[in-house]
NUPA-647835 format. One line per 10 residues: for each residue x, y, z of C-alpha. Coordinates in steps of 0.001 Angstrom, whole numbers, always signed. Example, Ala and Ser with C-alpha at 12.3 -4.5 7.8 and 13.67 -1.06 7.14 Angstrom:
<sites>
+12300 -4500 +7800 ~ +13670 -1060 +7140
</sites>
This chain:
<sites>
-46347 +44867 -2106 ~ -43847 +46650 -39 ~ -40153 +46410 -143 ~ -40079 +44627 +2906 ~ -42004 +42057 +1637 ~ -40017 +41482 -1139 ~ -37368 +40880 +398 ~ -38792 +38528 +3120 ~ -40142 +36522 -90 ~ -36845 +36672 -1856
-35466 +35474 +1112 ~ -37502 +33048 +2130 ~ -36822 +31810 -1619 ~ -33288 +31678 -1197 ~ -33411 +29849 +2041 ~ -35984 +26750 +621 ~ -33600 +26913 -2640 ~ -30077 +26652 -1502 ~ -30390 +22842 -184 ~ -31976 +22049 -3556
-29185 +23844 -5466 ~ -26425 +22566 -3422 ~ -27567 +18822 -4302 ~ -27910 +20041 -8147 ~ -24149 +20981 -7735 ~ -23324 +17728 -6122 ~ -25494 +16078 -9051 ~ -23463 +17648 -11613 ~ -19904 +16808 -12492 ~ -17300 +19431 -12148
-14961 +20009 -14995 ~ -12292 +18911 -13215 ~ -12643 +16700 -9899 ~ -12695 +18459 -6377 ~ -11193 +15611 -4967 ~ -9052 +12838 -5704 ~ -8948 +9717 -3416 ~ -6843 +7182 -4000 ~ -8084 +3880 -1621 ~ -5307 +1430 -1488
-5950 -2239 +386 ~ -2600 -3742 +1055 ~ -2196 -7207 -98 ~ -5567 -7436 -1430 ~ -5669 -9443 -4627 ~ -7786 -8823 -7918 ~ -9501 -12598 -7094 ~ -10919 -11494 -3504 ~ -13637 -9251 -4870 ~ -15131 -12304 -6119
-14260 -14579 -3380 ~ -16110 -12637 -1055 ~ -18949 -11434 -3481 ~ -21541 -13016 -1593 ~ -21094 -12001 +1668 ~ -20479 -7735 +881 ~ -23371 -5302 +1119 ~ -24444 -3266 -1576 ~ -22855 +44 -272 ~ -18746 -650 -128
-16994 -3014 -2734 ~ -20480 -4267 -4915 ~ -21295 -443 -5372 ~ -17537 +605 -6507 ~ -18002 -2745 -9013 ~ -21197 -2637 -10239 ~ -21514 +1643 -11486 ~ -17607 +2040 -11950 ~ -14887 +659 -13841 ~ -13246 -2254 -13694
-9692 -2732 -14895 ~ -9619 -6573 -15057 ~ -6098 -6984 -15441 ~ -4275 -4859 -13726 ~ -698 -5775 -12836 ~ +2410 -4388 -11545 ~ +5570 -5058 -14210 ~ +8252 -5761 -11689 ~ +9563 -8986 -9748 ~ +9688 -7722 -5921
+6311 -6946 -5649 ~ +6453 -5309 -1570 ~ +4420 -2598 -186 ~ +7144 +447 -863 ~ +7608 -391 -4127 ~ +3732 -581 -5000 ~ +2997 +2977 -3073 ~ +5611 +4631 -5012 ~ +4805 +3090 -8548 ~ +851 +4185 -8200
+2290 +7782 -7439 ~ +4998 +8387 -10004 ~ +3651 +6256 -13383 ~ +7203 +4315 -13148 ~ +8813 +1117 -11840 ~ +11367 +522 -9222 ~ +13672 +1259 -12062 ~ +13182 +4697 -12352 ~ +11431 +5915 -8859 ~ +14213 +4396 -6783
+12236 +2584 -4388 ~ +13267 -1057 -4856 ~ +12164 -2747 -1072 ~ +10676 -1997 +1879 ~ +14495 -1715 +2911 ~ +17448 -1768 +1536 ~ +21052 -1618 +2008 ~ +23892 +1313 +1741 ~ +27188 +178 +671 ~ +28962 +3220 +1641
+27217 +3963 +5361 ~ +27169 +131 +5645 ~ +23882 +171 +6974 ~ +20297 -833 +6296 ~ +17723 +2058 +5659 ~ +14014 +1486 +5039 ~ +12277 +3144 +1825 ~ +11366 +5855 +3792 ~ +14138 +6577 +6571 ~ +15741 +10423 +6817
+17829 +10973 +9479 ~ +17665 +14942 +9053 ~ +13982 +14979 +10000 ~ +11863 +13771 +13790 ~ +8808 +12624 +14388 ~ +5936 +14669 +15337 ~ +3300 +13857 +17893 ~ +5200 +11507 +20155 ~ +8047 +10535 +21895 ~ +10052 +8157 +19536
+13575 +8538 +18472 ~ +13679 +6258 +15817 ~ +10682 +7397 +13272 ~ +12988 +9679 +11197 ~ +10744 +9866 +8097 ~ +10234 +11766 +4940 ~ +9754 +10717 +1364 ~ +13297 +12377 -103 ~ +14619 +8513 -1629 ~ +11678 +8699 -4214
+13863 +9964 -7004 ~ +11137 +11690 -9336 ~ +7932 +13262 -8979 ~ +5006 +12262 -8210 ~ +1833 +13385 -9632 ~ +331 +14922 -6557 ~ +3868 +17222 -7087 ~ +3016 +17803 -10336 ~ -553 +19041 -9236 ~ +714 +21348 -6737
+3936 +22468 -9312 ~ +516 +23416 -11971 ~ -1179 +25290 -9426 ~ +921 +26840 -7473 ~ +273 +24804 -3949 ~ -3220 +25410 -4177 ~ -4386 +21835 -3850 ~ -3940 +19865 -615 ~ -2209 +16569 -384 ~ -3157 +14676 +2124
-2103 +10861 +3194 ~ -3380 +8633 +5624 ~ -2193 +5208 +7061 ~ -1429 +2737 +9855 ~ +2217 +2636 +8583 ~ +4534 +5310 +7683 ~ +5923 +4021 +4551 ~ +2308 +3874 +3004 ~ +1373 +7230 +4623 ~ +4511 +8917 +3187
+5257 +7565 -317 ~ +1901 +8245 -2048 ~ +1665 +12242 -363 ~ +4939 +12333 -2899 ~ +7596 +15530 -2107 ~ +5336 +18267 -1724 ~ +2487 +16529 -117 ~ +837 +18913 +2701 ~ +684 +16094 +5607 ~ +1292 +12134 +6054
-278 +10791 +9227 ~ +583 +7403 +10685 ~ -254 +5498 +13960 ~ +2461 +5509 +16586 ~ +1352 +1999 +18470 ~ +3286 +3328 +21299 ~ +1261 +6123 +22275 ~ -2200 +5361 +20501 ~ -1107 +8695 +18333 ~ -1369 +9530 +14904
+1753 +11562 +14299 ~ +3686 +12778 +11006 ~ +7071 +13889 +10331 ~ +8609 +17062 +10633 ~ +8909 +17236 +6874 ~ +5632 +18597 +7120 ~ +4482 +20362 +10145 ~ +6440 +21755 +13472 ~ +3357 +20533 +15750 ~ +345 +18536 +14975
-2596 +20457 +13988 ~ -4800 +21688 +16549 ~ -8140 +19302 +14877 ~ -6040 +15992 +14998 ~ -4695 +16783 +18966 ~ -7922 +16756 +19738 ~ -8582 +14346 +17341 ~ -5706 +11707 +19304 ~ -6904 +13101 +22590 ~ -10429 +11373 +22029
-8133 +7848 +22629 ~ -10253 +6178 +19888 ~ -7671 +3634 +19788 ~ -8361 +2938 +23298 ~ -11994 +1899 +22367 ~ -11123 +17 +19537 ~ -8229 -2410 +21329 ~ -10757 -3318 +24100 ~ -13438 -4636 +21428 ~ -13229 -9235 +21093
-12974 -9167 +17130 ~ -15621 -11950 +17162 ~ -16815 -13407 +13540 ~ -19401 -11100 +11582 ~ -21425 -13908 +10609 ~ -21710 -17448 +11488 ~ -18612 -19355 +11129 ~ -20749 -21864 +8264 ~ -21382 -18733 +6157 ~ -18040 -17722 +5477
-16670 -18553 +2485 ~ -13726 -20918 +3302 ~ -12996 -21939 +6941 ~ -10305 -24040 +6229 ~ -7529 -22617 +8234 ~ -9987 -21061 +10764 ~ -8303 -19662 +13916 ~ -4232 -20149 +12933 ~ -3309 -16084 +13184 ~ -105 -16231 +15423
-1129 -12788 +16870 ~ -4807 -11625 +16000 ~ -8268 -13445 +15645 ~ -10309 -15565 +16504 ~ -10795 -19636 +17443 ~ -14132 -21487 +17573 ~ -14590 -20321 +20963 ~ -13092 -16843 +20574 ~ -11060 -17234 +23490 ~ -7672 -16712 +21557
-9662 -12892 +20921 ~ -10123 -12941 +24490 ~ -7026 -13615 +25555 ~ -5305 -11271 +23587 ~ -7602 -7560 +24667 ~ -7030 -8487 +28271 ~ -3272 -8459 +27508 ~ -3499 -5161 +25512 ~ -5874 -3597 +28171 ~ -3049 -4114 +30653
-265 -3438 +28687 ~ -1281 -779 +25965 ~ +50 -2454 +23306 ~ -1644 -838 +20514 ~ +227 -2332 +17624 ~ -2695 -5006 +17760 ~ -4862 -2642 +15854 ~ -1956 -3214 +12585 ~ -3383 -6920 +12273 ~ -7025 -5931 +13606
-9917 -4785 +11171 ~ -10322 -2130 +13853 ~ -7358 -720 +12748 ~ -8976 -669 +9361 ~ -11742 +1488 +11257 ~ -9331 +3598 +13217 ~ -7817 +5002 +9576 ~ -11883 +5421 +8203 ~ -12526 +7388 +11096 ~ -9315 +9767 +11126
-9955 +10040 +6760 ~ -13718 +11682 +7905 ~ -11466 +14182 +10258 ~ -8840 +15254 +7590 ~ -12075 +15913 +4922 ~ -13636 +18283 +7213 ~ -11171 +19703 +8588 ~ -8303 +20345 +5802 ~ -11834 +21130 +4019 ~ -10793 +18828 +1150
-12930 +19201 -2064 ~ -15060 +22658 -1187 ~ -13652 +24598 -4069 ~ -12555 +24193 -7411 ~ -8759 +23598 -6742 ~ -8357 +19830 -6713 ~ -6935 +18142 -3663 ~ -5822 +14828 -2678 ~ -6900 +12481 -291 ~ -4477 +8945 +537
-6089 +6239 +1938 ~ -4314 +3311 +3163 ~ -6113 +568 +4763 ~ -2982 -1727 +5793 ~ -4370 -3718 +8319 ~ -5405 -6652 +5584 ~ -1985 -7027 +4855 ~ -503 -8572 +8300 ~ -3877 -10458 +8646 ~ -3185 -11841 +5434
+464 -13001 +6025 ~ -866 -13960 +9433 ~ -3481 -15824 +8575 ~ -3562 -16734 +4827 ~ -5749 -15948 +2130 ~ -8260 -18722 +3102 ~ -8532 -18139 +6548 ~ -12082 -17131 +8288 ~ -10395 -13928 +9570 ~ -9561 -12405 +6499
-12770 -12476 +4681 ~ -14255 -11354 +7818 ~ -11972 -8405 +7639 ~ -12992 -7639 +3967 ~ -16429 -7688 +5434 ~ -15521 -5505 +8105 ~ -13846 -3275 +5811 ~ -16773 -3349 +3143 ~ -18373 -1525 +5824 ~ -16226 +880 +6611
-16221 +1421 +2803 ~ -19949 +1892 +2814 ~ -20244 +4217 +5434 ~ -16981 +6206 +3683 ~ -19046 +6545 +577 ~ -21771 +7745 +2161 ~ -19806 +10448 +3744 ~ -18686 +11989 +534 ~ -22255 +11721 -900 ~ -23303 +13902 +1924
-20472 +16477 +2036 ~ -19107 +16447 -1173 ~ -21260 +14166 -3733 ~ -19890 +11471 -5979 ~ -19921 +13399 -8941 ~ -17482 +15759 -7595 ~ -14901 +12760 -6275 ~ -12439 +10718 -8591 ~ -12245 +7528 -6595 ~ -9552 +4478 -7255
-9253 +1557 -5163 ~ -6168 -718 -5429 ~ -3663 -2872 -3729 ~ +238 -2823 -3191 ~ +477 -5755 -4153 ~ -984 -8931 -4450 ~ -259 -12433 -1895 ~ +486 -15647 -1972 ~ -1667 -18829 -1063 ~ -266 -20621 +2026
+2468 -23158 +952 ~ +808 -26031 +3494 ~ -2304 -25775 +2218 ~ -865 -26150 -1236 ~ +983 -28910 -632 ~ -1917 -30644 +855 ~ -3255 -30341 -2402 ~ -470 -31986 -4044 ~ +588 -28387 -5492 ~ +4736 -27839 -5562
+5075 -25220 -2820 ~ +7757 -24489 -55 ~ +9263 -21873 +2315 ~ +12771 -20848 +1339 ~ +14978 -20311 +4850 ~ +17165 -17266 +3664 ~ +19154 -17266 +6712 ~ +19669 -20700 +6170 ~ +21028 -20508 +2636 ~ +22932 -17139 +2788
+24865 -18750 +6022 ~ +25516 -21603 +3656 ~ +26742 -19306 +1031 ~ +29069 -17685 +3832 ~ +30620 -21087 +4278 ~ +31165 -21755 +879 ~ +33015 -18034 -117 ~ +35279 -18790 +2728 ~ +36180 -22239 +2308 ~ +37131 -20795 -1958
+38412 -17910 -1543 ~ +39576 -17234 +2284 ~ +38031 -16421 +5364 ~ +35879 -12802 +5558 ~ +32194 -11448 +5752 ~ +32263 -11668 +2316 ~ +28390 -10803 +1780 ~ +27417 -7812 +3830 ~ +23546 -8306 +3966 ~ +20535 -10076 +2342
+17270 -8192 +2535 ~ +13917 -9201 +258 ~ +15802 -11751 -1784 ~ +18716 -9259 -2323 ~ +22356 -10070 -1256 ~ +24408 -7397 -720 ~ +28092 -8191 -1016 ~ +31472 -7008 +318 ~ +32816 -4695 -2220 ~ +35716 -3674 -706
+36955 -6836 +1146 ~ +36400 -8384 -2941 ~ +38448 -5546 -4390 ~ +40773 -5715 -2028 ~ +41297 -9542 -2448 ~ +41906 -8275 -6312 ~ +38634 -10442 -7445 ~ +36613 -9048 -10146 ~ +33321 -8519 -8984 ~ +31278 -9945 -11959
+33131 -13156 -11360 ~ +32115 -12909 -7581 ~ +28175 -12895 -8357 ~ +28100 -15066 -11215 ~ +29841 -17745 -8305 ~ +27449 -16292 -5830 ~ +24407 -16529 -8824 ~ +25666 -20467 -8988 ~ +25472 -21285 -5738 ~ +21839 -19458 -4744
+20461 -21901 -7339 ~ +21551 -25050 -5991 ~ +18852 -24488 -2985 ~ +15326 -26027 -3778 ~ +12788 -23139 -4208 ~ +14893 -20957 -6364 ~ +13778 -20111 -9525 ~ +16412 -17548 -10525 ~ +19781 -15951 -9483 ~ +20722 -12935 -11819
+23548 -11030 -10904 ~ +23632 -6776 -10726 ~ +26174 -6896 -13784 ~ +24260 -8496 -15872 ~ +20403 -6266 -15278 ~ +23162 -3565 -15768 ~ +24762 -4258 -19082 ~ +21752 -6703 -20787 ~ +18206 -5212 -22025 ~ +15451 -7023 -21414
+11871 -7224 -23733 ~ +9810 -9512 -21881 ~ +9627 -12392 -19605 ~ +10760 -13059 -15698 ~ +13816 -11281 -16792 ~ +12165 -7828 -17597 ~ +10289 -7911 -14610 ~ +13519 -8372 -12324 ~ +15077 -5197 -14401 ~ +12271 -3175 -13570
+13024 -3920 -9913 ~ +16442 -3074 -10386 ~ +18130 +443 -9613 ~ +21965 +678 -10128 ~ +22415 +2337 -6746 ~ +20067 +641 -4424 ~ +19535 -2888 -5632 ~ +21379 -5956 -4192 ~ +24806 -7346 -6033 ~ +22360 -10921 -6485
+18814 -10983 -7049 ~ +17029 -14373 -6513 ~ +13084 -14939 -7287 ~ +11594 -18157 -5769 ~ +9717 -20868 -7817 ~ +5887 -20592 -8126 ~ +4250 -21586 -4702 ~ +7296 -20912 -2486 ~ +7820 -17852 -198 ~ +11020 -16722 +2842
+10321 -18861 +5714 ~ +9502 -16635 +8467 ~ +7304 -13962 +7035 ~ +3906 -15839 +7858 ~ +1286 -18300 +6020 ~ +2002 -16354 +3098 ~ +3812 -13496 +1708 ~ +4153 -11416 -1914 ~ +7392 -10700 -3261 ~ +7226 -12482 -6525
+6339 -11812 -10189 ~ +4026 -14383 -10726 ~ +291 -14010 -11208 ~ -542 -13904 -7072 ~ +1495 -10978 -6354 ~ +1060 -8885 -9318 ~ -2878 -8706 -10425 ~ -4391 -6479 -8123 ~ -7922 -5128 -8192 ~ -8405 -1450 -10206
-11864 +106 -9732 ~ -12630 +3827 -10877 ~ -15329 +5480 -9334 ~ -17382 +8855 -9561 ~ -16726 +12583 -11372 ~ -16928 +11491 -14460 ~ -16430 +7519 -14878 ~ -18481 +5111 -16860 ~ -20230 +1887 -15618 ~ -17702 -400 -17698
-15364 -3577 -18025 ~ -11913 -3400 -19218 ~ -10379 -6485 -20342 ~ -7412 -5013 -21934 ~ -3608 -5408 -20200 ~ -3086 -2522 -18057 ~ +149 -1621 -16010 ~ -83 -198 -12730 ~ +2459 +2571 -13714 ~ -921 +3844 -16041
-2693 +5105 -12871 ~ -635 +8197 -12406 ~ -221 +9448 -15960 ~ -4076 +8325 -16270 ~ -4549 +11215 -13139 ~ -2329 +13496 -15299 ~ -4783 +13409 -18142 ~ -7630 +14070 -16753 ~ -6240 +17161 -14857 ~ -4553 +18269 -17827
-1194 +18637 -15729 ~ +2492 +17065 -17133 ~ +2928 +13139 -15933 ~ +5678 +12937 -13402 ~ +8598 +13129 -14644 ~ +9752 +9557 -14142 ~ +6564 +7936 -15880 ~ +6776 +4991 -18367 ~ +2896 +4369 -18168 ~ +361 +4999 -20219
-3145 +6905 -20123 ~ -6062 +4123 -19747 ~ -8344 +5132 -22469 ~ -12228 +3916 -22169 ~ -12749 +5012 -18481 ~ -15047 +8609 -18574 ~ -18226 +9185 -20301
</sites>
């Protein structure tokens, strides 16, 4: 046989052999994952997996359930369970406490102005017009583990994070975090901050100039199935701004308004905006190549559209479960993806939630169950009232945000009042209002330690610097008028146990019954990369999870 032979043959060989071997890669499990995606459901509580059992395929949430592992109860440790909060707890293995983002919001004595969890003046946004999306994720006040990744290897892994909103886009990508996209539902863009980039990469212009968003706001969201096979139709068809009726004109009614007017922030309370993020994940693993080496990178996936259905529409309504089924299918296809590209054994995937939700306070009550809504304009107006007519006549409380009150500190010390007896008459009051549970004052989460109870779960909400001067948590049931059906910002049960599912590289088919703490998933990460925990963590590793 002549040389040229041999080498047609061994490259014939080669050519029939590489699919095979690439497969056998994907087959095996790396030593240490290629990629890391961390799937996070907003408002989605532990309870809906099995709520909606019946009516998911085999490819999206059944498959994560039935060959991964199952944290059964996993909880976040703190009292104002809100989407911030959650985000920045999953990242940094700590609570509010210690990572500095108490709220969605919060209040600045000194500037005497509100900032959300993620505002920075110093920075712009990129890939649009708008003057008021100055974002970056400088108030998170330790690391995160993605930063502790990239401190280990020098930048070599990418960080990536995706999501309708910028909050949930920016917190999990941490400090050093190579991009956070978001949706601008002004121009149909996704955009990021300039934090990160000076321009929009040249794959996601062409990416936004595709106007998928276009597509996707002219589609009726009309029911999946038959309205008799969903679950619970009790409260079919009472969204306030997405949905459906019985005869889907409400669906109707609402495209041809957005197909005039381009108002795109439909797709936030839309399962198409569920889609819209799916689609845009696909882009960033192809094109940041995410997971082709053996550097481990970082993928954030937000899907944030279930929360505003849910506080929309409430957790028995038709259109949420027919969003989880919408979304199990966007899961299903997402899985598939990696297969193909990147195979499961080479993926560490966790899906979670925020943070949990509330049931709808009517519904309750029809049921005979104590429930309420708590009108906290209504009561901190009352309180107004009250300060003036003791003391004398002043803005004496400077802001209420997320059951926080903010009050006057320098109209009190100029009044020559002491400021612990101010809260403790502001802590009196509060609780005279049906609904509340609890008024505890800064002073005292400042100077008391807590072990257990209500009470260690407001502390762990609590930072010095950013927390309100009162802190009030409702009773069981009730929620702030004026936030929707229903809401989460509590420490009970409903807010707090969230779903926890492992998935791929090297995890076990299993069921874990034991307590876990949603500050474990970060220094759990840690381990298995064999990187320092972020320097803020209080969690611990969940043992029982690889094979």
């Amino acid at each position: 046989m002549n040389l040229k032979n041999i080498l047609f043959g061994a490259f014939a060989v080669l050519l029939l052999s590489g699919p095979a071997m690439a497969q056998k890669r994907k087959s095996i499990p790396s030593d240490k994952p290629q990629l890391i995606i961390g799937i996070v459901v907003e408002g989605m509580r532990y309870d809906y997996i099995h709520r909606y059992w019946d009516n998911f395929s085999d490819g999206g949430f059944r498959r994560l359930v039935e060959e991964g592992a199952v944290c059964r109860n996993a909880n976040y440790s703190y009292m104002l369970t809100q989407t911030s909060p959650g985000y920045a707890t999953i990242a940094t293995g700590c609570n509010p406490l210690t990572h500095g983002i108490v709220s969605n919001e919060w209040y600045m004595q000194l500037q005497e102005q509100q900032v959300g969890s993620v505002f920075d003046a110093k920075e712009k946004c990129i890939g649009t017009n708008a003057d008021n999306a100055n974002y970056s994720p400088r108030n998170i006040l330790t690391t995160t583990f993605t930063d502790e990744l990239k401190l280990f290897n020098n930048g070599k892994s990418k960080v990536v994070s995706v999501s309708l909103n910028p909050a949930s886009a920016i917190l999990p990508a941490g400090h050093m975090g190579d991009a956070a996209y978001w949706f601008d539902d002004v121009s149909g863009n996704w955009v990021t901050s300039s934090y990160y980039a000076d321009s929009l990469p040249q794959w996601l212009k062409d990416f936004n100039a595709k106007k998928f968003p276009d597509m996707y706001v002219e589609k009726d969201w009309l029911p999946m199935l038959p309205i008799e096979k969903y679950r619970d139709g009790s409260e079919k068809g009472k969204s306030r701004n997405a949905g459906f009726s019985d005869d889907h004109v409400l669906g109707k009614k609402i495209n041809s308004f957005i197909k005039k007017n381009k108002q795109y922030s439909r797709l936030k309370a839309n399962p198409s905006g569920n889609s819209l993020t799916k689609d845009l994940c696909v882009n960033v693993i192809v094109n940041e190549n995410l997971g082709q080496d053996d550097v481990t990178d970082y993928l954030n996936v937000s899907f944030a559209a279930s929360a505003d259905i849910s506080n929309a529409c409430g957790p028995n309504s038709v259109e949420l479960e027919d969003m989880y089924l919408r979304l199990d299918k966007d899961l299903e296809h997402f899985l598939q993806f990696i297969d193909e590209n990147i195979g499961r054994n080479n993926v560490l995937i966790y899906l979670t939630s925020d943070h949990g939700t509330s049931n709808n306070p009517e519904l309750l009550r029809s049921n005979n169950i104590p429930s309420g809504m708590f009108n906290a304009d209504r009561a901190v107006m009352l309180l107004g009232t009250y300060l003036n007519a003791k003391y004398d006549k002043g803005k004496w409380v400077s802001a209420y945000y997320n059951n926080q009150i903010y009050l006057n500190h320098n109209l009190i010390e100029s009044s020559g009042i002491s400021l612990h007896e101010f809260e403790d008459v502001v802590c009196g009051f509060m609780l005279q209002f049906s609904g509340v549970a609890n008024a505890v004052s800064a002073s005292t989460l400042r100077n008391t330690n807590f072990s257990d109870g209500a009470m260690l779960k407001l502390q762990n909400s609590f930072n010095p610097k950013r927390s309100g001067d009162v802190i009030i948590s409702l009773e069981p049931g009730w929620i702030e008028q004026g936030t929707g059906v229903s809401n989460s910002n509590s420490g009970y049960n409903y807010d707090t146990h969230v779903p926890l599912i492992w998935y791929g590289w090297k995890i076990k088919r299993t069921r874990l019954n034991q307590q876990v703490d949603m500050r474990d998933i970060a220094p759990t990460i840690s381990n298995f990369l064999d990187i320092p925990f972020p320097n803020g963590t209080t969690g611990n590793v969940i043992e029982g999870l690889t094979q």
